[in-house]
C-alpha positions in Angstrom: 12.9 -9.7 41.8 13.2 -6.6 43.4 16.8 -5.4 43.6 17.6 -6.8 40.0 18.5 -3.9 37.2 17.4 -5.3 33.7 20.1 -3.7 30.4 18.6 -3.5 27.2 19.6 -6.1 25.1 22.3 -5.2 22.8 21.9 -6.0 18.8 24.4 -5.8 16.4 23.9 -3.4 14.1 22.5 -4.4 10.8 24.7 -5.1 7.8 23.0 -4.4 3.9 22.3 -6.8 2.1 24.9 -6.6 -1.2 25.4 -9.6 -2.8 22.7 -10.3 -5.6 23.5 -14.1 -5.0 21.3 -14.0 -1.7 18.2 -12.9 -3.2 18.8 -15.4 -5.9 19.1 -18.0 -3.5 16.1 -17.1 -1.5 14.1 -16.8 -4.9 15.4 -20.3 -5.7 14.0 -21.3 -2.1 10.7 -19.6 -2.7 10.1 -21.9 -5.6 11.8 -25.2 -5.1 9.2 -27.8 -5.2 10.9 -29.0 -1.5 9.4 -26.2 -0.2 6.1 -26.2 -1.4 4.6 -27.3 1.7 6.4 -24.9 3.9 3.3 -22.4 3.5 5.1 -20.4 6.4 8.6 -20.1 4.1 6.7 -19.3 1.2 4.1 -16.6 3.1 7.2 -15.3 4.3 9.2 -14.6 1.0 6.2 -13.8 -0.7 5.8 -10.5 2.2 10.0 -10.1 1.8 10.5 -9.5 -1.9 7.8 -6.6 -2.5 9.0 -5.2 1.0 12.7 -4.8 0.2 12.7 -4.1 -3.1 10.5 -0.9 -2.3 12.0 0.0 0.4 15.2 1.8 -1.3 16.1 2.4 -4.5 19.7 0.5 -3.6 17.6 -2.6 -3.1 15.4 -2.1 -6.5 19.2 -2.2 -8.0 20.1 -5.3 -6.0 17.1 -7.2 -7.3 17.6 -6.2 -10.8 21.0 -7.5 -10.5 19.7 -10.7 -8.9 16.8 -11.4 -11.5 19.5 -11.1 -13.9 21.6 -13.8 -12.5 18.8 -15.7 -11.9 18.2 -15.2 -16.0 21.2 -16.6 -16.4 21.0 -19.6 -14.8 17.9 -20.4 -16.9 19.7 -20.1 -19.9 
């Protein structure tokens, strides 16, 4: 391989999360009886709500807003 140069892989940059209606979906993922032997999924979202929500108060925002929506669809 000798005479090959390697470039970094380039990654788009992240975009935030804004719209309360994703984290209401993936909570409606997380517990959806079709998922409830995807152990990985559920491991996974289990890790992911916690995480983000502490991670900035924006997100603790975001999630408030979502639980809310997800309130209202219960109603």
């Amino acid at each position: 391989m000798s005479g090959y140069i390697l470039s970094p892989i380039q990654f788009p940059e992240p975009k935030s999360l804004t719209d309360p209606q994703v984290l209401v979906s993936l909570a409606l993922i997380y517990l959806s009886p079709d998922t409830a032997d995807n152990q990985e999924l559920r491991q996974c979202l289990s890790y992911f709500f916690p995480a983000y929500s502490y991670s900035a108060p924006a997100h603790q925002r975001l999630m408030q807003r979502a639980s809310e929506s997800f309130d209202s669809l219960s109603s």
